[in-house]
Backbone as CSV, one residue per row, in Angstrom:
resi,resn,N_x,N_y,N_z,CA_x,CA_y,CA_z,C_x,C_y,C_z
1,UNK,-5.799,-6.715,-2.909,-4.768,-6.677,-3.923,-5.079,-5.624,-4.982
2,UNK,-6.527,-5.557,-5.315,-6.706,-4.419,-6.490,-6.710,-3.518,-5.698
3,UNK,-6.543,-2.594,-4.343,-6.080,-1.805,-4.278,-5.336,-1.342,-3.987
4,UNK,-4.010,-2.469,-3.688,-2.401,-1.668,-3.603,-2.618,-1.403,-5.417
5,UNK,-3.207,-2.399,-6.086,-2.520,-1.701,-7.692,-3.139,-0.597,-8.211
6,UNK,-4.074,-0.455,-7.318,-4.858,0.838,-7.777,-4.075,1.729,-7.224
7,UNK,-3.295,2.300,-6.262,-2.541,2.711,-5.026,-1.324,3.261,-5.992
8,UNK,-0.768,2.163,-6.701,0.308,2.255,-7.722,0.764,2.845,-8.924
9,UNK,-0.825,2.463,-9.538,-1.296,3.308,-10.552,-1.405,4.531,-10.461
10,UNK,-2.079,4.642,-9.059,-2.113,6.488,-9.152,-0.991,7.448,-8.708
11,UNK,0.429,6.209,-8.255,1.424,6.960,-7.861,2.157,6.981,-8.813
12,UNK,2.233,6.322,-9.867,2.987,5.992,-11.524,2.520,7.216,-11.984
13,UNK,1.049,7.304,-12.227,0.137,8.704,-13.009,1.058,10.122,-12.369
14,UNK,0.807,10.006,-11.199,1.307,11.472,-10.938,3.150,11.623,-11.032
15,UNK,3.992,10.300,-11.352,5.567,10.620,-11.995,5.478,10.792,-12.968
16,UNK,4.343,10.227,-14.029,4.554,10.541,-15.186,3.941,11.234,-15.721
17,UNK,3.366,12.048,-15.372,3.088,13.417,-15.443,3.607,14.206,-14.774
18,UNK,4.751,14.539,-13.996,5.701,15.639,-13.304,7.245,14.855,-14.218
19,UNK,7.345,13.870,-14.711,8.372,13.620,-15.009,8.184,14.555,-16.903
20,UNK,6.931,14.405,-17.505,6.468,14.977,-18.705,6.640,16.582,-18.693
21,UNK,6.416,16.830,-17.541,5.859,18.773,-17.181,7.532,18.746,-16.863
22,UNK,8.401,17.860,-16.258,10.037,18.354,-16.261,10.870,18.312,-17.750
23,UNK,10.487,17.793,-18.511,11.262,17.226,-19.758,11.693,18.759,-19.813
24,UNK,12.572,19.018,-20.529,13.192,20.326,-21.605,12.736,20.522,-22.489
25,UNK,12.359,21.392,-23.401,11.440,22.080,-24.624,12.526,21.378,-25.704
26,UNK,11.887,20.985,-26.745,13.161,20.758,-27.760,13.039,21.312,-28.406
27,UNK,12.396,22.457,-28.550,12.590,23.820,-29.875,11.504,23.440,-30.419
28,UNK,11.114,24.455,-31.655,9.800,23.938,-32.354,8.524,24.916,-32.162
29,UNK,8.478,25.374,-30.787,7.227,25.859,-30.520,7.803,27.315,-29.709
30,UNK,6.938,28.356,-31.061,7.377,29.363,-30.664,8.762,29.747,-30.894
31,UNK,9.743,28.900,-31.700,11.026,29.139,-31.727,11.680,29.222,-30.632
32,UNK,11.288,29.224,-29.519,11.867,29.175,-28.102,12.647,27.729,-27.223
33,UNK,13.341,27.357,-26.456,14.052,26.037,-26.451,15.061,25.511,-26.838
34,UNK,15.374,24.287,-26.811,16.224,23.703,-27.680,17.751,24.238,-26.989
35,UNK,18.657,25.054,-28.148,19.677,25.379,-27.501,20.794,24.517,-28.545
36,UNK,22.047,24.937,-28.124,23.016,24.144,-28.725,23.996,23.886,-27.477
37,UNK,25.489,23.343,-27.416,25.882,23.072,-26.507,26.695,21.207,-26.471
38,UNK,27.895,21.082,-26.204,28.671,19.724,-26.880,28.928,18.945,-25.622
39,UNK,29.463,17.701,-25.696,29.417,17.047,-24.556,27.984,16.360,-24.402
40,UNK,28.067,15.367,-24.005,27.380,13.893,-24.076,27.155,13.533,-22.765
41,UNK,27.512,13.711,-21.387,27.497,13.490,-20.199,26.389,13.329,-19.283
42,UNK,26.337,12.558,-18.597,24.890,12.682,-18.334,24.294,13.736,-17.184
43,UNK,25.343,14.595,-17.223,24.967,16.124,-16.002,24.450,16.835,-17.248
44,UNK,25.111,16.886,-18.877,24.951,18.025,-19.707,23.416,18.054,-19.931
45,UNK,22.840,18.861,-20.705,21.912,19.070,-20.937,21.227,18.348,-22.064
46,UNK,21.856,17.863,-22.637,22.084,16.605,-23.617,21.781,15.047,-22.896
47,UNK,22.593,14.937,-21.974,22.336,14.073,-21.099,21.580,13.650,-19.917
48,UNK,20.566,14.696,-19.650,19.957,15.401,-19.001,18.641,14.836,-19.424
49,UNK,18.343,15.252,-20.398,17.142,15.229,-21.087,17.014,13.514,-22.094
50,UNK,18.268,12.845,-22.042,18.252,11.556,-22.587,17.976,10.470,-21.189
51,UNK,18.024,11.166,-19.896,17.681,10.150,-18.846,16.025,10.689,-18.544
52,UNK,16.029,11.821,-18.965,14.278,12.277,-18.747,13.337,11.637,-19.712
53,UNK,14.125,11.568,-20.869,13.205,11.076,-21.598,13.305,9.205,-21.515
54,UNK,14.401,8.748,-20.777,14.686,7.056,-21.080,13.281,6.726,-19.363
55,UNK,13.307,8.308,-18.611,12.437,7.770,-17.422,10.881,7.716,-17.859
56,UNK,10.620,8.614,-18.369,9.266,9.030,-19.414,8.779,7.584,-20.069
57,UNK,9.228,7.121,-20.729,9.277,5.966,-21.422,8.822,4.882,-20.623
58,UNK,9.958,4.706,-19.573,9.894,3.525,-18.593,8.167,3.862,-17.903
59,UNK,7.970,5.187,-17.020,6.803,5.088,-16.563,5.692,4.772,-17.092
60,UNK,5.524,5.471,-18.563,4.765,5.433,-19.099,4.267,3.547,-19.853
61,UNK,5.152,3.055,-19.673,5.098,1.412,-19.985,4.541,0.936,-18.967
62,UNK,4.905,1.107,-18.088,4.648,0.667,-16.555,3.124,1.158,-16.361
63,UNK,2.918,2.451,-16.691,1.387,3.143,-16.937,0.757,2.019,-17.549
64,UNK,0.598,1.671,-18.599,-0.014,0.862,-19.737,-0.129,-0.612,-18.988
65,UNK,1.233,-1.011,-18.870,0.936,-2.184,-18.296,0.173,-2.793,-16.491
66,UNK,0.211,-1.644,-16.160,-0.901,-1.553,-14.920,-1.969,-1.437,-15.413
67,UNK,-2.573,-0.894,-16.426,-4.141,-0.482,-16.811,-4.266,-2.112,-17.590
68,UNK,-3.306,-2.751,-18.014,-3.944,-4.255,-18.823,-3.947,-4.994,-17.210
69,UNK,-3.040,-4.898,-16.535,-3.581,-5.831,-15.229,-4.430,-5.399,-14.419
70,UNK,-5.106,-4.011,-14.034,-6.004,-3.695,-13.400,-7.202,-4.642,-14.633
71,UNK,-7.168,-4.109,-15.854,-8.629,-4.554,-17.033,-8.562,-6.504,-16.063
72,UNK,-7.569,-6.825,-16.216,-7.202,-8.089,-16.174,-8.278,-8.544,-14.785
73,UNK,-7.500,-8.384,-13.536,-7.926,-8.119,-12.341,-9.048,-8.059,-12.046
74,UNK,-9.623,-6.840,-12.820,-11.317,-6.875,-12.835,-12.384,-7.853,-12.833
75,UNK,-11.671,-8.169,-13.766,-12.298,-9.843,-14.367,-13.914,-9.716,-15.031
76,UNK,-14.080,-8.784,-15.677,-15.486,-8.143,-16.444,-15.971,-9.529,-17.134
77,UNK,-16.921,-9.811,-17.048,-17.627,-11.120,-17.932,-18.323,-10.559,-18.677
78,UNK,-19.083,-10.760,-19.602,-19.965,-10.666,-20.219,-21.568,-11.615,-19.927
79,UNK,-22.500,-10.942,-19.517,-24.109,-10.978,-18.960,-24.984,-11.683,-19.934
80,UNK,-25.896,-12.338,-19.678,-26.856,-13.358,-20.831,-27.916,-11.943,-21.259
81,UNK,-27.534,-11.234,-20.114,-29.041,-9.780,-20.414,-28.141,-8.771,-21.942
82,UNK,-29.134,-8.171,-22.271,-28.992,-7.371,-23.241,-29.754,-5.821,-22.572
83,UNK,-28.819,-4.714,-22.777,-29.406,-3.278,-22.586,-30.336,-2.963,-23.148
84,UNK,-30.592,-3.646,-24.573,-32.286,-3.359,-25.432,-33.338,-3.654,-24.494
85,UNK,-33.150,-5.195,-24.459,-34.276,-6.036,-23.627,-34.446,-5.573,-22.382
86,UNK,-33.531,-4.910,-21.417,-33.472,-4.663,-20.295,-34.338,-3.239,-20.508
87,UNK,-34.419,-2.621,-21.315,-34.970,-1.193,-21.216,-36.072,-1.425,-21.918
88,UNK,-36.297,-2.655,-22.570,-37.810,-2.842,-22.946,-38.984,-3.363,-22.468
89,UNK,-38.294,-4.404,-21.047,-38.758,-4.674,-20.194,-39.269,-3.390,-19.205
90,UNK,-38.872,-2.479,-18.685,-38.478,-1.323,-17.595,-39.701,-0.785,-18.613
91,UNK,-40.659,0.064,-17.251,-41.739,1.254,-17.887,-40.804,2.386,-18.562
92,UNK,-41.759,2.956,-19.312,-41.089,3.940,-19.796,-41.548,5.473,-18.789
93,UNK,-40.137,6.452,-19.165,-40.296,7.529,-18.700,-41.596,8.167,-18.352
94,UNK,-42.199,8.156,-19.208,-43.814,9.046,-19.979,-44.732,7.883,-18.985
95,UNK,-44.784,7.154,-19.030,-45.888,6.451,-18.345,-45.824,6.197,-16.591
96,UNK,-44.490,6.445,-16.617,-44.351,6.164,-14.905,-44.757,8.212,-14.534
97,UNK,-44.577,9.104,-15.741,-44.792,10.223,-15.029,-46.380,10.888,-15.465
98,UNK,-46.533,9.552,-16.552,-48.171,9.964,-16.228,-49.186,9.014,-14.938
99,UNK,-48.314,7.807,-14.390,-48.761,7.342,-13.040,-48.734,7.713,-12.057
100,UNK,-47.623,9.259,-11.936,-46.886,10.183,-10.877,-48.513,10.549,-10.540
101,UNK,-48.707,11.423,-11.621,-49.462,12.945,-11.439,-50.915,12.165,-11.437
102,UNK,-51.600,13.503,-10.607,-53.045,12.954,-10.544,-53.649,13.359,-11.561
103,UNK,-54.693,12.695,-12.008,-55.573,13.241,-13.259,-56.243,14.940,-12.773
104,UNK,-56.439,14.892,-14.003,-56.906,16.727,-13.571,-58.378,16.767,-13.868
105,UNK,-59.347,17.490,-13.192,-60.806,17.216,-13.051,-61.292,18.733,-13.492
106,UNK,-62.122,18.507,-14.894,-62.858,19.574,-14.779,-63.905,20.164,-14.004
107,UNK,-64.170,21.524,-13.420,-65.137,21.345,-13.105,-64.895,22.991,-12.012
């Protein structure tokens, strides 16, 4: 099951990001974009960009709410161990690489 939703997730990620890279420029940057132009329809360019952006929205919810049911899914507990104690227990670096090497002999 977590990996049709993983499956899902990554097919949501890549609409809503080609649905983001399709949107229309709305002016602003570079002075370039935007445009003028009347009519409300949903072929116009007006209307166009109000179903790109109502799809944007939708995926991007759908994004979010897959990443709380994947977190969900996971089912992460929390451990009685601690990362301090665990690395204070464990040799340290320096001593396992002075147990590596052989002593060096004058002579």
């Amino acid at each position: 099951m977590l990996t049709v939703v993983l499956v899902i997730q990554g097919i949501v990620a890549l609409a809503l990001t080609g649905s983001v890279l399709m949107q229309r420029s709305e002016g602003g940057a570079l002075g370039i974009g935007g445009g003028g132009g009347g009519g409300g329809g949903l072929m116009s360019s007006r209307g166009a960009a109000t179903a790109m952006s109502r799809l944007t929205m939708i995926l991007g919810a759908t994004f979010v709410g897959l990443c709380i049911l994947l977190a969900v899914m996971t089912g992460v507990t929390p451990t009685d161990t601690s990362v301090v104690t665990d690395e204070q227990d464990a040799p340290s670096l320096l001593e396992q690489l002075e147990s590596d090497t052989p002593a060096s002999t004058d002579g």
